[in-house]
C-alpha positions as CSV (number, residue, x, y, z in Angstrom):
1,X,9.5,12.7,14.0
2,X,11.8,15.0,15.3
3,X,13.1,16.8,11.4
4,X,12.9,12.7,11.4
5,X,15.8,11.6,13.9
6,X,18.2,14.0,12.3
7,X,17.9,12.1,9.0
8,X,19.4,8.7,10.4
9,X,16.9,6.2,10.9
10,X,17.6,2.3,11.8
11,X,15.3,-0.5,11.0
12,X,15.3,-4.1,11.5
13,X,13.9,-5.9,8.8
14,X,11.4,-9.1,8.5
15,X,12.6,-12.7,8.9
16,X,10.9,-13.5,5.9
17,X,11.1,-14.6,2.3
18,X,12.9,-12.5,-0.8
19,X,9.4,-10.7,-1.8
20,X,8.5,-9.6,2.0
21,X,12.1,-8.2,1.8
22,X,11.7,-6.3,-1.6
23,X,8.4,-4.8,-0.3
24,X,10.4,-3.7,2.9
25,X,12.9,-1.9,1.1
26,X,10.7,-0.3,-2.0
27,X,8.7,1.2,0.8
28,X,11.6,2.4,2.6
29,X,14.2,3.6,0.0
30,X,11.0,5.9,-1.4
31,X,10.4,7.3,2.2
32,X,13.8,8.3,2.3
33,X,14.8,9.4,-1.0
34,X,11.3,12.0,-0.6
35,X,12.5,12.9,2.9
36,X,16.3,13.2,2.2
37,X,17.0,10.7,5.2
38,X,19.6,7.5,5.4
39,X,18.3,4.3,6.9
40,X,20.7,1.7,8.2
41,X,18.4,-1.9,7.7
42,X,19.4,-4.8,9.4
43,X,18.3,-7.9,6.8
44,X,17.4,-10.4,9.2
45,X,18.6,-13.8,9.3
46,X,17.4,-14.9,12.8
47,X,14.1,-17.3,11.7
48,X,14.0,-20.0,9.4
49,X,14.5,-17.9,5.9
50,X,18.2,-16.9,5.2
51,X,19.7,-15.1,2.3
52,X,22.7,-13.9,1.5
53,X,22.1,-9.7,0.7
54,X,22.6,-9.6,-2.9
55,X,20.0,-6.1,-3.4
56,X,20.6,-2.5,-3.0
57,X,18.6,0.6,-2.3
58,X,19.1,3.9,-2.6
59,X,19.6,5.5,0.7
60,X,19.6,2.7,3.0
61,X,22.8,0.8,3.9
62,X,21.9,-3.2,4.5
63,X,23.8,-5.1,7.1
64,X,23.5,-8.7,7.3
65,X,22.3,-10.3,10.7
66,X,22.0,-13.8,11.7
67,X,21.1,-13.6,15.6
68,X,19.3,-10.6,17.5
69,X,18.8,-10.9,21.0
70,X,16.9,-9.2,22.5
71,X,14.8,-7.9,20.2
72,X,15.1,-3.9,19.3
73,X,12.7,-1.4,20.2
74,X,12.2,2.3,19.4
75,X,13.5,1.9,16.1
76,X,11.8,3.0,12.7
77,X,9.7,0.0,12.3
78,X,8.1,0.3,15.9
79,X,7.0,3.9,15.2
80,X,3.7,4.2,14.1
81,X,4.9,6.6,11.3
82,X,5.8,3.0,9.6
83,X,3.6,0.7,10.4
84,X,0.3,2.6,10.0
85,X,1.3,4.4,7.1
86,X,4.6,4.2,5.2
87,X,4.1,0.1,5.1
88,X,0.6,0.9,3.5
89,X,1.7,2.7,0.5
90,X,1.3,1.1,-2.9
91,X,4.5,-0.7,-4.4
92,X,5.6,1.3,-8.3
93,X,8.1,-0.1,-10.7
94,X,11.5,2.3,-10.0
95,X,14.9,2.3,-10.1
96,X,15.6,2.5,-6.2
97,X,16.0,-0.8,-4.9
98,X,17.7,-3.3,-7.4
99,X,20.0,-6.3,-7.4
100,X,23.6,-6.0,-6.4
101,X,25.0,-8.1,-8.8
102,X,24.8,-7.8,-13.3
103,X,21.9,-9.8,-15.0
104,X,23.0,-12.7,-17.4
105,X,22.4,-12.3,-21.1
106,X,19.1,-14.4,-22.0
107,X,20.3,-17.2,-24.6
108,X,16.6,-18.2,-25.5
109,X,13.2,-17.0,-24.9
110,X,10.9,-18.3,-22.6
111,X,7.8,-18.4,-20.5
112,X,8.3,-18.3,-16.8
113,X,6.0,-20.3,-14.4
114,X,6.2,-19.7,-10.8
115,X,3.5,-21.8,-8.3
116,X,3.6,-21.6,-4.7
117,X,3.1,-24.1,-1.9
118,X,4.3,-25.1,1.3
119,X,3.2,-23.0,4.2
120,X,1.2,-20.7,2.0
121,X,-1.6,-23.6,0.9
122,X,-3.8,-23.7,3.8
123,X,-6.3,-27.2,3.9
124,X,-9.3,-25.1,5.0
125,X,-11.7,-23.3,1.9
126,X,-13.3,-20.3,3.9
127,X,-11.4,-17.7,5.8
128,X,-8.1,-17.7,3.7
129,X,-6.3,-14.9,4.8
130,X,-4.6,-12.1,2.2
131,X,-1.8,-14.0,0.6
132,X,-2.7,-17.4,1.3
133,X,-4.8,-19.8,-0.9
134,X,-6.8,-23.2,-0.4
135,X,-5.7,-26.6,-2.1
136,X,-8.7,-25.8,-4.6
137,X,-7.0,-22.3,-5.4
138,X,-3.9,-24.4,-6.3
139,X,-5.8,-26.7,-8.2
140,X,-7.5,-23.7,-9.9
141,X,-4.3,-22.3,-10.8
142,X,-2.7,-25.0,-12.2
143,X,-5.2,-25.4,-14.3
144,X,-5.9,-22.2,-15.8
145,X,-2.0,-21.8,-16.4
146,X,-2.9,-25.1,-18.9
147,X,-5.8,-23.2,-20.4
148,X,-3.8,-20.0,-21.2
149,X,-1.3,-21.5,-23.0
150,X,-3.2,-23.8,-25.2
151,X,-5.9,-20.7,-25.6
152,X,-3.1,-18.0,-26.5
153,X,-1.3,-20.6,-28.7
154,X,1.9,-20.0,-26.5
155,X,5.1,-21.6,-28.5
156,X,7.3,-20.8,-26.2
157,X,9.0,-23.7,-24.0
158,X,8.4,-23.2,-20.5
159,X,10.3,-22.8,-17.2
160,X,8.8,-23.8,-13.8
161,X,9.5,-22.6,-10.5
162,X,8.8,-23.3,-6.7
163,X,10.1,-23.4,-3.4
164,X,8.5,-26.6,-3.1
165,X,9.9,-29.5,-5.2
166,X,6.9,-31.6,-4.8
167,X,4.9,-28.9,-6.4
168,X,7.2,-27.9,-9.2
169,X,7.2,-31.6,-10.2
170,X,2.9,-32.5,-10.1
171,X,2.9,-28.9,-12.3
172,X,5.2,-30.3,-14.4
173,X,3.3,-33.4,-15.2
174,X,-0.1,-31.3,-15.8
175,X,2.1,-29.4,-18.2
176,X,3.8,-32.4,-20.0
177,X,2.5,-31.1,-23.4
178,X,4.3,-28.2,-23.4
179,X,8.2,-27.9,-24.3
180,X,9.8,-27.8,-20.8
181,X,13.6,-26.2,-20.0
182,X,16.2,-26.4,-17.5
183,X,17.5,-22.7,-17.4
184,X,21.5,-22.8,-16.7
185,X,22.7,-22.5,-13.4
186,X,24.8,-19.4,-12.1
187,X,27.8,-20.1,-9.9
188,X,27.8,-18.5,-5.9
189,X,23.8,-17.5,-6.6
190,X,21.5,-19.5,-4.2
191,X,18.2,-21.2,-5.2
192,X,15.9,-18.3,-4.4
193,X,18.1,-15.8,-6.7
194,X,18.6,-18.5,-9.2
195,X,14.7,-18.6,-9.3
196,X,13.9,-15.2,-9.4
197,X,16.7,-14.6,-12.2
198,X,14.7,-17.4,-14.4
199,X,11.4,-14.6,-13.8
200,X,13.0,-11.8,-14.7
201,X,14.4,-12.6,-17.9
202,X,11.8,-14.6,-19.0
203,X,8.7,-13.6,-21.6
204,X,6.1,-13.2,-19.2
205,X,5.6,-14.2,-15.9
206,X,2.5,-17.0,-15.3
207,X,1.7,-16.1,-11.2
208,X,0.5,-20.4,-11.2
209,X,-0.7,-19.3,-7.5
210,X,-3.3,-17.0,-5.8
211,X,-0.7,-14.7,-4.5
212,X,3.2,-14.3,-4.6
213,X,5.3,-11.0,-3.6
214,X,8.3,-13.7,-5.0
215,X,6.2,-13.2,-8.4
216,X,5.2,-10.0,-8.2
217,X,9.3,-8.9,-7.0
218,X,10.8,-10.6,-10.6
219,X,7.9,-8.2,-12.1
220,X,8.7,-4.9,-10.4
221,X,12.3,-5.4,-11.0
222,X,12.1,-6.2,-14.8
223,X,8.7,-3.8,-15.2
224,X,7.2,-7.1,-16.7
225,X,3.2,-8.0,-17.1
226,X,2.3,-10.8,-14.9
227,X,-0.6,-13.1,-16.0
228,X,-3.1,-13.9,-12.7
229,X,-6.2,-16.0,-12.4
230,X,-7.5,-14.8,-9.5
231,X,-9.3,-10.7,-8.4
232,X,-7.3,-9.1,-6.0
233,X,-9.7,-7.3,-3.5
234,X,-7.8,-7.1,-0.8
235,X,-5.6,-3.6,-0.4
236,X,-2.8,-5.8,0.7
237,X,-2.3,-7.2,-2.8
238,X,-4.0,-4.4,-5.1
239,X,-1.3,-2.4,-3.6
240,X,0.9,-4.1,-6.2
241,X,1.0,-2.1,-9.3
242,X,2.0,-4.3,-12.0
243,X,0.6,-4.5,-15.5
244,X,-1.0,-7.6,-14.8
245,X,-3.4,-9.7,-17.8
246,X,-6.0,-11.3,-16.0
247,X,-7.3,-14.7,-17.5
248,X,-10.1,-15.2,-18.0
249,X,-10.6,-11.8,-19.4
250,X,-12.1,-9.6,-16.3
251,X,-13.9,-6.4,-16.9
252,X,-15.1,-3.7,-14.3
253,X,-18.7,-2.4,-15.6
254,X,-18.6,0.8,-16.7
255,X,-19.8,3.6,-14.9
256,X,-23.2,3.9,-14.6
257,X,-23.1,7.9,-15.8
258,X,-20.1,10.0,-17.6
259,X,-18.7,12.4,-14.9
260,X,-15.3,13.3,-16.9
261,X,-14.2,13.4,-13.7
262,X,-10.4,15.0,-13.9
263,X,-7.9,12.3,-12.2
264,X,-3.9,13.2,-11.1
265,X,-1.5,12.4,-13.6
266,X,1.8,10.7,-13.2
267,X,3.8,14.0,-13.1
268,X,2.3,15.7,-10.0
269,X,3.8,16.2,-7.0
270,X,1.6,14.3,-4.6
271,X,1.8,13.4,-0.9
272,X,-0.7,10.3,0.1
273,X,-2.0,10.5,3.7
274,X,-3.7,7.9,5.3
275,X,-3.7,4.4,5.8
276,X,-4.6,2.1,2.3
277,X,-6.0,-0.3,4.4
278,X,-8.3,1.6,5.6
279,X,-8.3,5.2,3.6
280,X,-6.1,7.1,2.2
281,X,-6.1,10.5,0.1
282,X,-3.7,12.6,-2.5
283,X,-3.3,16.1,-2.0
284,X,-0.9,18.3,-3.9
285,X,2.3,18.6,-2.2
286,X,2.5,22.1,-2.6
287,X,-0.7,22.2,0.0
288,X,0.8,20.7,2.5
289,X,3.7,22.8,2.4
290,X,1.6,25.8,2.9
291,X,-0.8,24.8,5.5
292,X,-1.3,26.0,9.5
293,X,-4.1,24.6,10.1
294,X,-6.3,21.5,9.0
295,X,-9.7,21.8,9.9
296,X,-11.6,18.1,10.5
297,X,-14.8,17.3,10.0
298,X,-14.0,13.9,10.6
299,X,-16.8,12.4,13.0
300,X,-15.0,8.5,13.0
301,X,-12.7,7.1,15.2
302,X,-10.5,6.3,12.9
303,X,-8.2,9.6,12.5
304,X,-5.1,8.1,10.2
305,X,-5.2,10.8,7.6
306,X,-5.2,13.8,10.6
307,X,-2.6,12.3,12.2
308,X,-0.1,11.2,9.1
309,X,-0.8,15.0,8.3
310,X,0.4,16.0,11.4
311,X,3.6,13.8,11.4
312,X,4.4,14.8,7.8
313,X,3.4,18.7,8.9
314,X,4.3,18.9,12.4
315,X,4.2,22.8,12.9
316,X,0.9,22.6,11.6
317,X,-2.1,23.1,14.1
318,X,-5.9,20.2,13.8
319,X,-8.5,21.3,14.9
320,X,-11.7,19.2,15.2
321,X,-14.8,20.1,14.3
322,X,-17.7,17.7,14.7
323,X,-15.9,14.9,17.2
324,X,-13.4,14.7,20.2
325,X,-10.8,12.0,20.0
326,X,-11.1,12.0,23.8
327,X,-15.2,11.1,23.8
328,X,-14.9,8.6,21.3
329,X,-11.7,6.9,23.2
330,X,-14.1,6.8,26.1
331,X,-17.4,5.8,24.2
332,X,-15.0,2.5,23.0
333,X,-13.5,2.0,26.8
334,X,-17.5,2.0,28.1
335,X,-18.2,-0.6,25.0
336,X,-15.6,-3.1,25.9
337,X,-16.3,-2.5,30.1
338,X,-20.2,-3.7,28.8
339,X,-19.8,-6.3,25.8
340,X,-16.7,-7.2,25.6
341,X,-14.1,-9.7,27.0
342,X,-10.6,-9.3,27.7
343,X,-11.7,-5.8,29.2
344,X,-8.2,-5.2,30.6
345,X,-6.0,-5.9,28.1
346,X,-8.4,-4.2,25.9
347,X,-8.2,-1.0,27.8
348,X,-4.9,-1.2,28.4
349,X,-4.0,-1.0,24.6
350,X,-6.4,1.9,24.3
351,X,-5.0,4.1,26.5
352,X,-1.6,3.1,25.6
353,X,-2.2,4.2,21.5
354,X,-3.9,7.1,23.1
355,X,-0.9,8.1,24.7
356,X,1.1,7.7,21.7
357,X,-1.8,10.1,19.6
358,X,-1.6,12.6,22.5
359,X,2.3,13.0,21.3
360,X,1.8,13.2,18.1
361,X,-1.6,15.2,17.5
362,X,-1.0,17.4,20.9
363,X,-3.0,18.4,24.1
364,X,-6.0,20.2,22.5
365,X,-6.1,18.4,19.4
366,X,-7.0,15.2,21.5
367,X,-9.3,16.5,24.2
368,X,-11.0,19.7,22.4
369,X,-14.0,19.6,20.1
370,X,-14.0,22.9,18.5
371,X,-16.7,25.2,16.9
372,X,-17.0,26.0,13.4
373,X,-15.9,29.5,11.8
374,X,-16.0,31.3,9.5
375,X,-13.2,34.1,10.1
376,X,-10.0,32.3,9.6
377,X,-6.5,34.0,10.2
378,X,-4.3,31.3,9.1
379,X,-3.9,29.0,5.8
380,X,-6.6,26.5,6.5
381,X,-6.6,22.6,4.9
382,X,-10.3,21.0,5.0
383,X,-10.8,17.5,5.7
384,X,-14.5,17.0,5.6
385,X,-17.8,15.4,4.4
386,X,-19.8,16.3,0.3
387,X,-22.5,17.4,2.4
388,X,-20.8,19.9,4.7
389,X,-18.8,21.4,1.8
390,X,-20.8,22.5,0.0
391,X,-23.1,23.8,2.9
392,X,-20.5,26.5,3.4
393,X,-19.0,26.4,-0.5
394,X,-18.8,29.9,-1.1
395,X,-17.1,30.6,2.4
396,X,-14.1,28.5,1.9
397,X,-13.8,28.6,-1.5
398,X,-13.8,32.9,-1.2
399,X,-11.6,32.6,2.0
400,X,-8.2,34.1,1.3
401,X,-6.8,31.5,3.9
402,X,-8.1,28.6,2.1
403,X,-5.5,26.1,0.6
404,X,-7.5,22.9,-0.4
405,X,-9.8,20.0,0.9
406,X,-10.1,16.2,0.9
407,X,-13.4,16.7,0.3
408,X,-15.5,12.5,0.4
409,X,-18.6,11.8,-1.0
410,X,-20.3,8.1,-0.2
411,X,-21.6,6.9,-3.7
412,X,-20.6,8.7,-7.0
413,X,-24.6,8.5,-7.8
414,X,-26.2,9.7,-5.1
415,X,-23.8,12.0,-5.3
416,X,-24.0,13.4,-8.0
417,X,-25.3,16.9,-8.0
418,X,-23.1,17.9,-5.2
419,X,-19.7,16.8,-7.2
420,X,-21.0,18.9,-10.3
421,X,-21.9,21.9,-8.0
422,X,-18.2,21.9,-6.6
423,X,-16.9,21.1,-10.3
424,X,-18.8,24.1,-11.6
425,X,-17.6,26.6,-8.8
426,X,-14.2,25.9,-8.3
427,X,-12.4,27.4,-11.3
428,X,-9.7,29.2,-9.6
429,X,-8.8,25.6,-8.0
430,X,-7.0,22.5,-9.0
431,X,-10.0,19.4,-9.0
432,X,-9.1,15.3,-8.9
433,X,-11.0,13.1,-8.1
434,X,-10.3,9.1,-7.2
435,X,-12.6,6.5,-6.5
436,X,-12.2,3.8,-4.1
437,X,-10.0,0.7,-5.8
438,X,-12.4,-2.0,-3.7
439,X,-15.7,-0.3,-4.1
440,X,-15.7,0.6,-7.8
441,X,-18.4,3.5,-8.7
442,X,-18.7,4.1,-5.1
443,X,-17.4,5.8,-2.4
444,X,-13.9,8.3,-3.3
445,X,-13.1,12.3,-2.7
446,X,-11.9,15.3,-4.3
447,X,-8.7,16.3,-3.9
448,X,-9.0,20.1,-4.0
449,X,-5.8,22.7,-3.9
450,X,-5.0,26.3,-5.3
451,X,-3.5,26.7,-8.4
């Protein structure tokens, strides 16, 4: 990124609700903080949501726009630096981005309800996309809120919130046993602020919907548990961390064997590679830092983590070892030429992200297929396979130039032996390891650096 731009970076922001706006500038006011860079944001005003600014965030300046024509390009949210892996990142509770303005003193406690309709309630029942529900998840909802009250014994009155009138008013009348408030009204604060005040000060927060970044805002703001009644599996959600109570009661099984398997704590200095949608790895910052070389093993076509590692280490040198970017950009060209329709446009975009991988992972990175060796001259990071690690365990773990490994195994079962085998010969290394969030007692790595 260029010592990224000089550390000025401009970035124009989504058209959309409060909570797509929060998630915006969590992700970028922790970018920049980490990288000691400023980012000028343009909040945009241009489609059908508008909002008077009334949140700050550290390092970013927010200007106010209401028409943009044309549209920008080459800024920070075209680069692929943001959009395949800085917009990925999971959402924490901090003290970066917060509102601009001082919260009211609560008079009275309460429970806060917020259900959402409108444009996210889709008619169909198969195929909802992340963030959207069917009329029966509504219903679902709506009525599980019912069934936690009266189950928890919740004395409490109760306030409800929506964008959509309608809505608010139907929950209302399912909830007609409970105590019911009006919370007091705030002078110059719109609806939307008005709404997600009435969250943040409440109790708890009842998410009376499948999915709300509104919600889930008021909860990362005010660091408050949200009660949910449906299983996020989807990274775009899980990538919320909020103390959330799930109702009913869900339980993950338990693992099938004891491991003890050491995790990171809170306190490390970690760097996350990698796209969460797809994959993505913690590796000790200090690693990084150190590294010439990162050594791939990677045999997929899918190279996110190499190539966030190169843009976060960009004097650093990858090298692969089993695969050529090139050979597998052509083997997907000769699939779409023979299955596929749409061939052009297809290709087109190919070669056009290949350009753009060309920049950023170099010449020889992209066209080479190197051989293995065993006599490195540089500090040397492993990206690489259970299997082939410990194939050649001794060699890079008694190699002067070795730093640390992402090292993934398929099934935490099947796998077993090997992770031990590593466990037991690594002493002179620090060992996590982290499981996949969607595929529980599955597939995950070991995040392995020196000491």
């Amino acid at each position: 990124m260029n010592k990224i731009e000089q550390n000025s970076l401009i970035f124009y922001g989504r058209p959309d609700g409060l909570g797509n706006r929060y998630e915006e500038l969590v992700l970028l006011s922790n970018f920049a903080v980490s990288n000691n860079v400023f980012i000028k944001y343009y909040w945009n005003n241009t489609g059908n949501w508008k909002y008077v600014c009334r949140i700050k965030a550290k390092n970013i300046e927010i200007i106010e726009v209401d028409s943009v024509e044309p549209w920008p390009t080459k800024n920070f949210e075209s680069t692929r630096y943001w959009r395949e892996y800085i917009s990925t990142r999971n959402i924490y509770h901090n003290k970066n981005v917060t509102l601009d303005f001082k919260l009211p003193e609560v008079e009275k406690k309460y429970i806060s309800i917020l259900t959402r309709g409108s444009d996210r309630v889709l008619k169909r029942t198969e195929n909802i996309p992340p963030g959207f529900q069917s009329e029966q998840d509504l219903e679902k909802s709506i009525q599980l809120a019912k069934q936690y009250l009266v189950i928890n014994e919740k004395v409490l009155p109760i306030s409800i919130h929506s964008e959509d009138e309608k809505l608010k008013n139907y929950v209302s009348e399912i909830l007609t046993d409970f105590e019911q408030i009006s919370l007091p009204k705030f002078d110059n604060l719109e609806k939307a602020y008005q709404d997600l005040l009435g969250l943040i000060n409440s109790e708890e927060i009842i998410l009376c919907s499948k999915f709300s970044s509104f919600a889930l805002t008021a909860a990362m703001i005010s660091n408050k548990k949200v009660i949910k009644f449906h299983q996020y599996t989807d990274p775009l959600l899980q990538r919320w961390k909020i103390d959330y109570v799930d109702f009913p009661e869900y339980k993950k099984e338990d693992l099938i064997f004891d491991l003890n398997l050491p995790k990171f704590s809170d306190k490390e200095q970690l760097i996350v590679l990698g796209n969460n949608f797809i994959g993505s790895y913690k590796i000790d910052q200090n690693s990084i830092n150190k590294t010439k070389l990162l050594l791939s093993y990677n045999k997929k076509n899918y190279i996110g983590f190499e190539e966030n590692f190169k843009i976060f280490s960009e004097s650093s040198r990858v090298k692969f070892i089993q695969s050529s970017i090139f050979i597998n950009v052509i083997k997907e060209i000769t699939n779409i030429l023979l299955n596929q329709r749409n061939r052009k446009t297809k290709i087109k975009n190919i070669i056009r992200e290949s350009i753009k991988t060309i920049k950023i992972m170099g010449f020889l990175s992209f066209f080479i297929k190197f051989r293995e060796s065993k006599n490195h001259k540089t500090n040397f990071f492993l990206f690489i396979g259970i299997e082939d690690f410990c194939k050649n365990l001794e060699n890079f773990t008694k190699d002067n130039f070795f730093i640390g490994a992402v090292v993934i195994f398929k099934n935490l079962e099947d796998d077993y032996e090997y992770i031990s085998k590593i466990l037991k010969s690594c002493n002179n290394f620090s060992i996590h390891c982290e499981l996949n969030e969607n595929d529980f007692n599955s597939k995950g790595y070991l995040s392995i650096s020196i000491v």
